[in-house]
C-alpha positions in Angstrom: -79.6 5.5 -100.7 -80.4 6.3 -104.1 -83.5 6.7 -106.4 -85.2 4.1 -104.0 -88.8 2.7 -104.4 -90.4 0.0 -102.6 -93.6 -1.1 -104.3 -95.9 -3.5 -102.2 -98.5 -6.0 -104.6 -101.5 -6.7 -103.3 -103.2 -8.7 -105.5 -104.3 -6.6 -108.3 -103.3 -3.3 -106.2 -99.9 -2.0 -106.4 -99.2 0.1 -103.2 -96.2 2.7 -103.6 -94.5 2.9 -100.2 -91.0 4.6 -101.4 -90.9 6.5 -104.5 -87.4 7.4 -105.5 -86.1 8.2 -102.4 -82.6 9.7 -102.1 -80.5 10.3 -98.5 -77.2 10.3 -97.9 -76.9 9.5 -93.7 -73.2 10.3 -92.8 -70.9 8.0 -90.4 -71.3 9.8 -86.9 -74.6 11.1 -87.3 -78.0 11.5 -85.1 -80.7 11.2 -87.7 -84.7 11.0 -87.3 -86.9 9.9 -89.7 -90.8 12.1 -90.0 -93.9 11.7 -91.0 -97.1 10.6 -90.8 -98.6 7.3 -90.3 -98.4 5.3 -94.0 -96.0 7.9 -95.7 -93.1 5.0 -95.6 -91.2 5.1 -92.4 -91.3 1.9 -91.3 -90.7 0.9 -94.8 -87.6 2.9 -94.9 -85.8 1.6 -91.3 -87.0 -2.0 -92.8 -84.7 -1.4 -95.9 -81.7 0.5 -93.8 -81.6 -2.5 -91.6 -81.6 -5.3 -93.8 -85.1 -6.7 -93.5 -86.3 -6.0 -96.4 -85.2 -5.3 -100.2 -86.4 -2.3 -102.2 -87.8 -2.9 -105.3 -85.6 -0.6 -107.3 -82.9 2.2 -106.4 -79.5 1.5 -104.2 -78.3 1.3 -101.0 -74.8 1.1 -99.8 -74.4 0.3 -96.3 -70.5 1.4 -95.9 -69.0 0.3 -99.2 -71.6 -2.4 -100.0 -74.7 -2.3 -102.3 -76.9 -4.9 -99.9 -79.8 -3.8 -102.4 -78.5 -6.3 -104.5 -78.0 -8.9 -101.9 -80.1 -12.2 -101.4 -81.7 -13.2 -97.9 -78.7 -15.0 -96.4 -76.6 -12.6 -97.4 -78.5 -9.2 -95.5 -79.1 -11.8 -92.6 -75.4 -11.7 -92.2 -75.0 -8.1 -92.9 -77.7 -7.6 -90.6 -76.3 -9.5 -87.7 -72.6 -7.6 -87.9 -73.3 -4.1 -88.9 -76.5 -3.5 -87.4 -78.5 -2.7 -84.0 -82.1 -2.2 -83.3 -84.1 -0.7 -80.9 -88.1 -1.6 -81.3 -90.8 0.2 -79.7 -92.6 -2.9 -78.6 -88.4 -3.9 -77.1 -89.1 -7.4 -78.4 -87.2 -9.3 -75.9 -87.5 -12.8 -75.0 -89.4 -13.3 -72.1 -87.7 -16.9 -71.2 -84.2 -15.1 -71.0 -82.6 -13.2 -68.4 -81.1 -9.4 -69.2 -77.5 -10.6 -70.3 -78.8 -13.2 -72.2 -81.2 -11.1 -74.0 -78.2 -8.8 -74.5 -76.5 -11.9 -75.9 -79.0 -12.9 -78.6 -77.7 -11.1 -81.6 -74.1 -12.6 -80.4 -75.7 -16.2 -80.3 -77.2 -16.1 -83.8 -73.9 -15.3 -85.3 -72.9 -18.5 -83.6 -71.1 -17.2 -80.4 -71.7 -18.7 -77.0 -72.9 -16.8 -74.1 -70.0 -18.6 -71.8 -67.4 -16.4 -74.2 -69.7 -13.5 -74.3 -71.1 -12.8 -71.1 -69.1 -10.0 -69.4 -69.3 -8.1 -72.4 -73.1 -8.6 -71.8 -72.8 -7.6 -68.7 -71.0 -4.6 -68.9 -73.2 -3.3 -71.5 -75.9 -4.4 -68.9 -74.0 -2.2 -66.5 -73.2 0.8 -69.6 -77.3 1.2 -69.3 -77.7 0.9 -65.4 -78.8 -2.4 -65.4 -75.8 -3.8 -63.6 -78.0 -5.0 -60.4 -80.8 -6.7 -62.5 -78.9 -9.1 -64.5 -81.1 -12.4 -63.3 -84.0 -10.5 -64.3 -87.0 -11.7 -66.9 -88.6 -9.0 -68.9 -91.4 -9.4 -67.1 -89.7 -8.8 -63.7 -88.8 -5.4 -65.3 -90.5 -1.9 -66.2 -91.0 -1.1 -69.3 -88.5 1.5 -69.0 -85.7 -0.9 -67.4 -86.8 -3.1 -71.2 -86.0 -0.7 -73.4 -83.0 -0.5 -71.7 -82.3 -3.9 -72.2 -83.0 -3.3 -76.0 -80.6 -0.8 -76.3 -77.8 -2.7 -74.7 -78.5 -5.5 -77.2 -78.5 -3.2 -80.0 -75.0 -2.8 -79.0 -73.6 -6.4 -78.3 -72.5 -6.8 -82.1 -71.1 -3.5 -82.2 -72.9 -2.2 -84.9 -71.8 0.5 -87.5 -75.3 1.6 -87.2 -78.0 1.8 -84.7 -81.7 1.7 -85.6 -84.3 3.0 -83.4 -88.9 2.5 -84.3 -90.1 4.8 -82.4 -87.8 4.4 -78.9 -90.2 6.3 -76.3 -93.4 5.1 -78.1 -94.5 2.5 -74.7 -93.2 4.5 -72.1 -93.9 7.4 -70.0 -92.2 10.8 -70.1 -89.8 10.5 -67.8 -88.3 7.0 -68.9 -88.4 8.7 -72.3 -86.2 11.2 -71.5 -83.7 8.9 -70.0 -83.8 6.7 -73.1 -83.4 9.8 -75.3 -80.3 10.9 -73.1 -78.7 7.0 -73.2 -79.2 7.6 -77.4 -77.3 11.1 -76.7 -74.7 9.8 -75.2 -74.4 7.3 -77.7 -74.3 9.9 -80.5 -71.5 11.8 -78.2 -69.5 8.8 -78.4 -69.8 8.5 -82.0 -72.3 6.1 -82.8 -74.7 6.6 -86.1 -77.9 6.8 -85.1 -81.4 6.9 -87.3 -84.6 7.2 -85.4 -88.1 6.7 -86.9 -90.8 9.2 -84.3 -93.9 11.3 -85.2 -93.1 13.7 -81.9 -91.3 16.6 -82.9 -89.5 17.0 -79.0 -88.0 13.8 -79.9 -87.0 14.5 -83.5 -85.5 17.9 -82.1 -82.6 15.1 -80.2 -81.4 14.0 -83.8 
């Protein structure tokens, strides 16, 4: 990212959310985004994965510059290259685990019947192997976020994003989301986390 701003207008008010920011993240990193609440993190994961466009500055994700991309185009980007993991897990409370797992897989057009032990196995990867009939609301919040993270894997993305991971959940079942993102990192995966805890920033 380079010399980034992302300017918000409201109405007569223009609200400065980025103001020239500048970050390089390298391939294989663990990295975690601080601050407090309004100084532009949100923003900032928004813009890294493709939801939103800055209003001047770069970013090349890999070798391209999606800053100067159009809608479709970061919807695509967005969909191969990238994984998220919400603090509110934003599953789909009709589906059952694999096919939550699958949705990223069906919006690039690919059919659950194709698809489905590779959901399940990466229902298995986060210990979900025994619950794979199971609604969200049939599940802790804990066993959710799990669910969120094995989706944010189904496209297998360059890059995994992560709003606050722990935010909804207890100590404990932080912990054991922290260590699943560990291991992740071990295995090479680029990881950027947004937190305001320190103990969790201390992971990245």
């Amino acid at each position: 990212i380079e010399e980034l701003t992302k300017i918000y207008d409201l109405g007569e008010a223009k609200v400065p959310a980025l103001a020239g920011v500048s970050i390089d993240i390298k391939e294989g990193s663990y990295e975690a985004i601080m601050g407090p609440s309004g100084s532009g993190k949100s923003t900032m994961l928004n813009i890294l994965g493709c939801l939103d466009q800055p209003t001047s500055g770069q970013y090349f994700l890999g070798e391209q510059d999606v800053s100067l991309m159009n809608d479709s185009a970061l919807s695509e980007v967005r969909g191969q290259r990238i994984g998220f993991i919400f603090q509110s897990y934003n599953l789909i409370p009709q589906l059952d685990v694999v096919e939550n797992i699958h949705v990223p897989l069906f919006y690039q057009g690919k059919q659950l019947s194709g698809y489905r032990r590779h959901c399940e196995e990466l229902a298995e990867l986060v210990g979900l192997g025994d619950r794979l009939d199971h609604r969200p609301l049939q599940l802790s919040g804990g066993q959710q976020q799990r669910v969120a993270v094995a989706r944010s894997l189904a496209n297998e993305p360059i890059m995994l994003l992560a709003d606050e991971p722990t935010g909804n959940l207890d100590s404990q079942t932080g912990e054991d989301i922290l260590d699943m993102l560990d291991k992740l990192h071990g295995e090479g995966r680029t990881i950027v986390m947004v937190t305001h805890d320190d103990e969790v920033a201390e992971r990245a």
